[in-house]
C-alpha positions in Angstrom: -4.7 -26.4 -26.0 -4.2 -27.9 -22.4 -4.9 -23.9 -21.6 -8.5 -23.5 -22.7 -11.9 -26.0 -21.3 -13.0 -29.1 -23.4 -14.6 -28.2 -26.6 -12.3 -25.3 -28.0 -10.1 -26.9 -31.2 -6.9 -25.4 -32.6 -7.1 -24.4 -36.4 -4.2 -22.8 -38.3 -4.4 -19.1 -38.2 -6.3 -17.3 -40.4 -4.1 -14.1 -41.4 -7.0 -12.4 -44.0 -8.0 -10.6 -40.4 -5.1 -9.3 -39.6 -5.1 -6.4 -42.0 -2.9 -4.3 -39.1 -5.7 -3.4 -37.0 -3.6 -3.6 -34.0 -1.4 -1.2 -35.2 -4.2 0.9 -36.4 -5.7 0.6 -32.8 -2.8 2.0 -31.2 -2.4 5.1 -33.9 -5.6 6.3 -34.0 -6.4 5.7 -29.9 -3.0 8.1 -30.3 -4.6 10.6 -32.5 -8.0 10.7 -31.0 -6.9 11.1 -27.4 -3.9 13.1 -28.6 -0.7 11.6 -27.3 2.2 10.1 -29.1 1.9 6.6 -29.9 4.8 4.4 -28.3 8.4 4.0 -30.7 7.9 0.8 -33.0 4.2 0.8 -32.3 4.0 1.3 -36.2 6.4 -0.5 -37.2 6.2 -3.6 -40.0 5.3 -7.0 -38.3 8.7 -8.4 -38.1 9.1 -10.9 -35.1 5.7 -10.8 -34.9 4.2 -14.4 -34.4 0.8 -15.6 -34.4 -1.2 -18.4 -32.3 -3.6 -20.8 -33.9 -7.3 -19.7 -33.7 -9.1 -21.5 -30.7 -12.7 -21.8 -31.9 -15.5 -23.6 -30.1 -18.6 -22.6 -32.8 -18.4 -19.7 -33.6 -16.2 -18.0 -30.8 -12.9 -17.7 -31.0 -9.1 -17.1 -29.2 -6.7 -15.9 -31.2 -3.1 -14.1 -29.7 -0.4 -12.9 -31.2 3.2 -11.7 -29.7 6.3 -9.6 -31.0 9.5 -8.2 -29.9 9.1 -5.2 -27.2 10.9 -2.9 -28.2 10.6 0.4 -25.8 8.8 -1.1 -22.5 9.4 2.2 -20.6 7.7 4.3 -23.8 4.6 1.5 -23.9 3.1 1.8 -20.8 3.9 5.9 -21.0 1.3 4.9 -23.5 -1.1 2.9 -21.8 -1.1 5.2 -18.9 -1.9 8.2 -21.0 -4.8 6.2 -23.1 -6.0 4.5 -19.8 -5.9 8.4 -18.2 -8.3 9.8 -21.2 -12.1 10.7 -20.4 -11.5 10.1 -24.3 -10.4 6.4 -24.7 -14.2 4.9 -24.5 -15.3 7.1 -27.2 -12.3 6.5 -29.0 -12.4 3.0 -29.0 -16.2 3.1 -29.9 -15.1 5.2 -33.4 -13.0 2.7 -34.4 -14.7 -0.1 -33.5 -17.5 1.1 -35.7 -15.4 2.0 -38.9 -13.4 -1.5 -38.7 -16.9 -3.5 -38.3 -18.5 -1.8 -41.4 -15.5 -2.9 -43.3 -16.8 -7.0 -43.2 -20.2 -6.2 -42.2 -22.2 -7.7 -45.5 -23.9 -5.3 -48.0 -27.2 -3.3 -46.4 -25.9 -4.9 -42.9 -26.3 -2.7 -39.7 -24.5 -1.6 -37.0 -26.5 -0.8 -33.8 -25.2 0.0 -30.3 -21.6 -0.1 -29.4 -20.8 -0.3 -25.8 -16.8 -0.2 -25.7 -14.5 0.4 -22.4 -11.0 0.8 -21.8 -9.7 -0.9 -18.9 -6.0 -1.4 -16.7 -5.3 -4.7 -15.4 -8.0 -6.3 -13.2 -6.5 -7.4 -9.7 -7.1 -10.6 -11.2 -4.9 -10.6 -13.8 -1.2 -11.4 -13.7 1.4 -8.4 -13.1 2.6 -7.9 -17.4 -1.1 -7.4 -18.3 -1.4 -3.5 -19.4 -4.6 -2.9 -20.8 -8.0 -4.4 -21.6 -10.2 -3.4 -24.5 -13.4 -4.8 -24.4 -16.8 -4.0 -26.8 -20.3 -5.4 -27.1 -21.9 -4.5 -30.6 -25.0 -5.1 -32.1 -25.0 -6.2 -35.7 -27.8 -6.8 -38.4 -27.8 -8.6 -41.3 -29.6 -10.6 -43.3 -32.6 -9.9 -41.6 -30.9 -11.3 -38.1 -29.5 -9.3 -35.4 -26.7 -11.0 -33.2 -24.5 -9.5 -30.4 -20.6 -9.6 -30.8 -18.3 -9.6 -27.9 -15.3 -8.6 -28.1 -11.9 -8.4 -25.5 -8.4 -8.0 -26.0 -5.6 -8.2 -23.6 -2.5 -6.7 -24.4 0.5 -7.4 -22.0 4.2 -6.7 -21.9 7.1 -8.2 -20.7 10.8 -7.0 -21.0 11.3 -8.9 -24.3 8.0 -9.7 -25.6 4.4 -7.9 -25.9 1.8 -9.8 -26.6 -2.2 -9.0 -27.6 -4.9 -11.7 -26.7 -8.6 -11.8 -28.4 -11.9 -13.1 -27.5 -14.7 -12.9 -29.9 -17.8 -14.5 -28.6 -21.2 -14.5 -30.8 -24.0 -13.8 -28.7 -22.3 -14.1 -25.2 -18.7 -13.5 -24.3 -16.3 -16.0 -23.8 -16.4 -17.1 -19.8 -14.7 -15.4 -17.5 -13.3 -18.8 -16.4 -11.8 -19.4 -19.9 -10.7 -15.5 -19.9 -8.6 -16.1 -17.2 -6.9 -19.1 -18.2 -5.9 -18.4 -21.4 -4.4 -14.7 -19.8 -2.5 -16.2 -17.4 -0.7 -18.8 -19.5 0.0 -16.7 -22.2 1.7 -14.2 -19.4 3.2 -16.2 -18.3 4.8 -17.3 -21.6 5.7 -13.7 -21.9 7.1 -13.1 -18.4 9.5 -16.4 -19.8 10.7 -15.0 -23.0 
């Protein structure tokens, strides 16, 4: 808590959203682009621990972290996704099939703009790759704009994923930043 500005609470996890999507991220980035997808990527959710969901209305923080278990083969990865003229395009397809799957019935999906990203010069050393998306949804006769950014980072024990999702603006920068760097830390320390 001490990590994020006034106003955002801690609430247990919510684990109906975590129907794998990370994992599904990482396979079908891997098929799109056409590279291998990194040893254990796919593997079941063992070790894998989860943070409580930071909400302040209706954004929210979430991260989660697991063991690493082939560094070296991970960022292979990461350099071959971040590498691909693809990965935008990539990330956009998914992005779209995932929403429609809790987008309400005769809701909309309008524009996607999604980009694949290395570590800002900004970020601490461990962070990898960012994934960030800005989609237009419709429902219910309203149309609101979902942001969307995950950070995943990797230390020589531990990788760990962290997620913003802000309703109609994203999360700050400021609060970006600090939440990053602690948990990097945390995973620089394990």
């Amino acid at each position: 808590m001490s990590d994020l500005p006034t106003g955002w609470k801690a609430t247990p996890h919510d684990a109906s959203d975590d129907n794998s999507d990370d994992k599904q991220l990482d396979t079908r980035l891997a098929r799109c682009i056409g590279v291998s997808i990194p040893p254990g990527a796919d593997d079941n959710d063992a070790g894998t621990v989860h943070s409580p969901d930071f909400k302040n209305g209706d954004n929210e923080i979430d991260s989660e972290a697991g063991p690493a278990r082939d560094v070296a083969a991970h960022k292979r990865f990461n350099t071959k996704v971040l590498a691909s003229p693809k990965a935008d395009g990539c990330l956009t397809k998914f992005l779209r099939v995932e929403i429609a799957k809790s987008t309400p019935a005769g809701g909309k999906i309008g524009k996607i703009k999604a980009h694949v990203a290395g570590r800002s010069s900004q970020q601490p050393s461990n962070v990898q790759i960012n994934f960030a998306a800005q989609l237009e949804l419709t429902a219910n006769g309203q149309t609101i704009n979902l942001f969307i950014d995950l950070v995943d980072m990797i230390g020589t024990k531990v990788g760990a994923e962290l997620d913003f999702e802000g309703i109609g603006a994203a999360i700050p920068t400021s609060t970006q930043r600090a939440a990053v760097s602690a948990v990097a830390a945390r995973v620089a320390d394990a």
